[in-house]
Each structure stands twice: as structure tokens, then as C-alpha cells.
C-alpha positions, 0 to 999 in steps of 0.5 A: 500500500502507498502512504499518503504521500507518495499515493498523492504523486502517484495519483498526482491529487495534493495530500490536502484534497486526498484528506478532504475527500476522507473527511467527507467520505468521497474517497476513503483510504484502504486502511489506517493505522489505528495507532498513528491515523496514517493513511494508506491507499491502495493501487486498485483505488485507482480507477475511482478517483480518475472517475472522481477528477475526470467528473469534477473537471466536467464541472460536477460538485462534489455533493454531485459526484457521489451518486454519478460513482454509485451508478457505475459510469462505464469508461465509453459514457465518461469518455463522452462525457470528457469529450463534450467538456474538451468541445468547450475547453478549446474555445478557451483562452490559452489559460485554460490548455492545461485543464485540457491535457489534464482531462485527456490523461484522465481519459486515457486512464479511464479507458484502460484501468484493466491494464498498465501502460508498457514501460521498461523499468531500469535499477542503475547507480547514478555518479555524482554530478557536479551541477549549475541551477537555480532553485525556485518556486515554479508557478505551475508545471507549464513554466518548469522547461521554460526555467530550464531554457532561461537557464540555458541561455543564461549560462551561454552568455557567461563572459567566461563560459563554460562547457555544458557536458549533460543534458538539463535536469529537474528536481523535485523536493516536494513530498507530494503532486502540486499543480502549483507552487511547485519546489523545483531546482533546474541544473545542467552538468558543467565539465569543471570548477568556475567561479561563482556566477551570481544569482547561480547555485554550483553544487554536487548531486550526490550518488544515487546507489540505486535509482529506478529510471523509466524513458518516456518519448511521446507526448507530455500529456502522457507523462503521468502514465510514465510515472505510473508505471515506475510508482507501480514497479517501486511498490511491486518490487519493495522499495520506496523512494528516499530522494527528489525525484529527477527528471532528465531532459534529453532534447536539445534545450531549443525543442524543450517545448516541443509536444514530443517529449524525450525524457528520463524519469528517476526516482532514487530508490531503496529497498523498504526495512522490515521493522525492528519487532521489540521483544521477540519472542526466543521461538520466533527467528524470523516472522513467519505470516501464515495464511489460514481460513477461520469459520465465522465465530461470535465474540462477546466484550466491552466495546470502545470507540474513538482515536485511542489518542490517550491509550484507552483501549488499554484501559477498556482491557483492565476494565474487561478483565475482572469481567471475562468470567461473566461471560458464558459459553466461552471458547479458548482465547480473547480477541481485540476486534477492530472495524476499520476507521470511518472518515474522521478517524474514529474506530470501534474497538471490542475487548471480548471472548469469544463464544459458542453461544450469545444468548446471555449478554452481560450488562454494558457488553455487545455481541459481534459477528465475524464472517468466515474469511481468510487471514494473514496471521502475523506472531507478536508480542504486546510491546511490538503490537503497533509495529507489527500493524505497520509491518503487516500493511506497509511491507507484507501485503503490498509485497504478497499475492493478497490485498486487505478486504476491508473487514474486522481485523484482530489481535488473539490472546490464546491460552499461552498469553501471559500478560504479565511478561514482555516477551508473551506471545500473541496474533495479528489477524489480518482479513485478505483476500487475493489480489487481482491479476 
């Protein structure tokens, strides 16, 4: 799964609108962690928020959008849809020209959400690079080649020129996609030291040991669906990205403007850790995550809703326990039950245990129902439950066959749980199901 972040330059949407649309329950992440409010999103959410952008572009309220989703547009009526709205756009000024490609990426997308586009993804080592630039706040995406080609010329009438020994680059420092506003450095590889020119920053790119590279040739427009593919290989593939992401520019600097792009995409790439697990216990080398399927059961408990920001569900469990032996019929084991959280952050949380029968409920308790389904198991112990959540979420499924299926997920205290030592063990349940080919 993506983070919120890296979600957001994926799906070029800002962080901010991505919260807005939770806030309003338009456009929810696939889980977040309880224990942080992190939010992450997966690949197959997708297609949905194309239909989210592509309808806001034709001009659509967000109040509207919601029932439009709901009837399931197919790609061929949004495609008309856009199509209509492009008839409108192109008797606009040329402000309007960037409204225009932003829709036909969106079309593209729409109409092939059941595949990828077809890029080569190359995992190489970058040098050094001894670089002239200037770092600034771009307007918008339209003016960052025109920084490049200023750059150029300005370099080219230095009295003491130098030599030009690479093509122009872009950076990018921003931690998420902005239409504008946007923090970029434009530089150009020199062949050797000078002194400084002013208003020109001299500084050395450092080496990137492994950086994932994508080459797009083609339309600008089409960019995104380069970025697309290289997001999607660096997910796939375990790694993150940990550095600006760059892109190299490998036209002369005069056909910058062209509509025939000829660019590099790199993102500086690095294999994801597996968290460091507090406490292990002596028995468990290596996390071993299980696939097993459990028939549906019934849990009887004390039930907590909210953000847990002051450890509470800690609290609901010393309250619970002296409880435990007034609850009848019970099976091995405790559980703490969890439904996903709504919009605002808050969850419902169950202390209980579980049950073969739930004709009789103690006072001040509640009965859930878990539905058959399969689960990835992972083994903790209590001081390395939050981290284990994070494991489970942020390396093992985006890197497995299975994706989260949106039910409760659960923490089970067998009989062999001591809660009074630190190394004590215990499970994470987390509901899967296969990933789609």
C-alpha cells in the first residue's frame, strides 16, 4: 500500500484534497493505522478517483459526484462525457490548455484501468554530478522547461563560459503532486570548477546507489502514465523512494517545448526495512505470516470507540478483565476486534471472548459477528503490537499475492498469553483476500 504521500504523486491529487475527500467520505483510504491515523491507499483505488477528477473537471460538485460513482459510469459514457467538456475547453483562452491535457490523461486512464501502460523499468547507480541551477518556486508545471531554457541561455552568455557536458535536469523536493507552487531546482552538468556566477547555485548531486529510471518519448500529456508505471514497479518490487525525484531532459534545450517529449524519469530508490519487532519472542527467528481460513465465530466484550489518542483501549482491557468470567459459553482465547476507521478517524474497538453461544449478554457488553474469511496471521508480542500493524500493511501485503478486504481485523490472546511478561506471545489477524491479476 502507498502512504499518503507518495499515493498523492502517484495519483498526482495534493495530500490536502486526498484528506478532504476522507473527511467527507468521497474517497476513503484502504486502511489506517489505528495507532498513528496514517493513511494508506491502495493501487486498485485507482480507477475511482480518475472517475472522481475526470467528473469534477466536467464541472460536477462534489455533493454531485457521489451518486454519478454509485451508478457505475462505464469508461465509453465518461469518455463522452470528457469529450463534450474538451468541445468547450478549446474555445478557451490559452489559460485554460492545461485543464485540457489534464482531462485527456484522465481519459486515457479511464479507458484502460484493466491494464498498465508498457514501460521498461531500469535499477542503475547514478555518479555524482557536479551541477549549475537555480532553485525556485515554479508557478505551475507549464513554466518548469521554460526555467530550464532561461537557464540555458543564461549560462551561454557567461563572459567566461563554460562547457555544458549533460543534458538539463529537474528536481523535485516536494513530498507530494502540486499543480502549483511547485519546489523545483533546474541544473545542467558543467565539465569543471568556475567561479561563482551570481544569482547561480554550483553544487554536487550526490550518488544515487540505486535509482529506478523509466524513458518516456511521446507526448507530455502522457507523462503521468510514465510515472505510473515506475510508482507501480517501486511498490511491486519493495522499495520506496528516499530522494527528489529527477527528471532528465534529453532534447536539445531549443525543442524543450516541443509536444514530443524525450525524457528520463528517476526516482532514487531503496529497498523498504522490515521493522525492528521489540521483544521477540526466543521461538520466533524470523516472522513467519501464515495464511489460514477461520469459520465465522461470535465474540462477546466491552466495546470502545474513538482515536485511542490517550491509550484507552488499554484501559477498556483492565476494565474487561475482572469481567471475562461473566461471560458464558466461552471458547479458548480473547480477541481485540477492530472495524476499520470511518472518515474522521474514529474506530470501534471490542475487548471480548469469544463464544459458542450469545444468548446471555452481560450488562454494558455487545455481541459481534465475524464472517468466515481468510487471514494473514502475523506472531507478536504486546510491546511490538503497533509495529507489527505497520509491518503487516506497509511491507507484507503490498509485497504478497493478497490485498486487505476491508473487514474486522484482530489481535488473539490464546491460552499461552501471559500478560504479565514482555516477551508473551500473541496474533495479528489480518482479513485478505487475493489480489487481482
Amino acid at each position: 500500500m502507498f502512504k499518503i504521500g507518495d499515493f498523492s504523486k502517484l495519483a498526482q491529487i495534493s495530500v490536502k484534497t486526498l484528506r478532504y475527500y476522507d473527511q467527507i467520505g468521497l474517497f476513503m483510504p484502504a486502511w489506517m493505522d489505528r495507532f498513528t491515523g496514517y493513511r494508506y491507499y491502495a493501487l486498485e483505488q485507482l480507477p475511482r478517483l480518475n472517475r472522481i477528477v475526470a467528473l469534477k473537471d466536467l464541472g460536477f460538485s462534489l455533493e454531485q459526484i457521489q451518486p454519478l460513482l454509485n451508478e457505475a459510469l462505464q469508461p465509453s459514457e465518461l469518455r463522452g462525457m470528457l469529450r463534450l467538456k474538451q468541445s468547450e475547453i478549446e474555445q478557451r483562452i490559452s489559460d485554460e490548455q492545461f485543464r485540457l491535457q489534464r482531462i485527456e490523461a484522465r481519459l486515457r486512464q479511464i479507458e484502460d484501468e484493466t491494464g498498465l501502460p508498457t514501460y521498461d523499468i531500469v535499477l542503475k547507480h547514478v555518479a555524482c554530478l557536479q551541477v549549475v541551477g537555480l532553485r525556485r518556486i515554479a508557478p505551475d508545471n507549464h513554466s518548469i522547461q521554460h526555467m530550464l531554457i532561461d537557464l540555458y541561455a543564461k549560462l551561454k552568455a557567461v563572459t567566461n563560459p563554460f562547457q555544458i557536458v549533460g543534458p538539463g535536469l529537474v528536481l523535485y523536493y516536494d513530498n507530494e503532486y502540486k499543480e502549483r507552487d511547485l519546489d523545483v531546482e533546474v541544473v545542467y552538468p558543467f565539465d569543471k570548477p568556475i567561479a561563482s556566477v551570481k544569482n547561480l547555485n554550483f553544487h554536487l548531486l550526490p550518488e544515487v546507489e540505486s535509482m529506478a529510471c523509466v524513458l518516456h518519448r511521446g507526448s507530455p500529456i502522457a507523462l503521468s502514465e510514465a510515472y505510473l508505471s515506475l510508482m507501480t514497479w517501486v511498490e511491486m518490487n519493495g522499495y520506496r523512494v528516499n530522494g527528489p525525484s529527477r527528471e532528465v531532459y534529453l532534447q536539445p534545450a531549443e525543442e524543450l517545448t516541443s509536444s514530443d517529449t524525450f525524457v528520463e524519469v528517476q526516482f532514487p530508490v531503496q529497498k523498504k526495512p522490515i521493522p525492528f519487532i521489540k521483544a521477540p519472542l526466543k521461538e520466533i527467528k524470523t516472522m513467519e505470516v501464515k495464511i489460514v481460513t477461520l469459520p465465522a465465530f461470535q465474540a462477546v466484550g466491552l466495546l470502545y470507540h474513538g482515536k485511542n489518542q490517550n491509550n484507552e483501549i488499554a484501559g477498556l482491557w483492565r476494565e474487561f478483565n475482572p469481567r471475562m468470567k461473566e461471560i458464558e459459553h466461552c471458547t479458548s482465547g480473547a480477541y481485540g476486534l477492530c472495524e476499520p476507521m470511518d472518515p474522521t478517524g474514529n474506530f470501534r474497538y471490542l475487548a471480548a471472548m469469544g463464544v459458542s453461544d450469545a444468548t446471555h449478554i452481560p450488562e454494558g457488553m455487545q455481541v459481534w459477528q465475524a464472517p468466515e474469511q481468510m487471514y494473514a496471521v502475523f506472531p507478536c508480542t504486546l510491546p511490538s503490537l503497533g509495529e507489527t500493524y505497520r509491518y503487516a500493511f506497509e511491507t507484507w501485503i503490498p509485497g504478497s499475492e493478497y490485498q486487505y478486504n476491508g473487514s474486522y481485523d484482530f489481535e488473539l490472546y490464546d491460552e499461552d498469553f501471559d500478560a504479565e511478561k514482555q516477551d508473551s506471545p500473541m496474533f495479528v489477524y489480518v482479513p485478505v483476500e487475493k489480489r487481482m491479476k
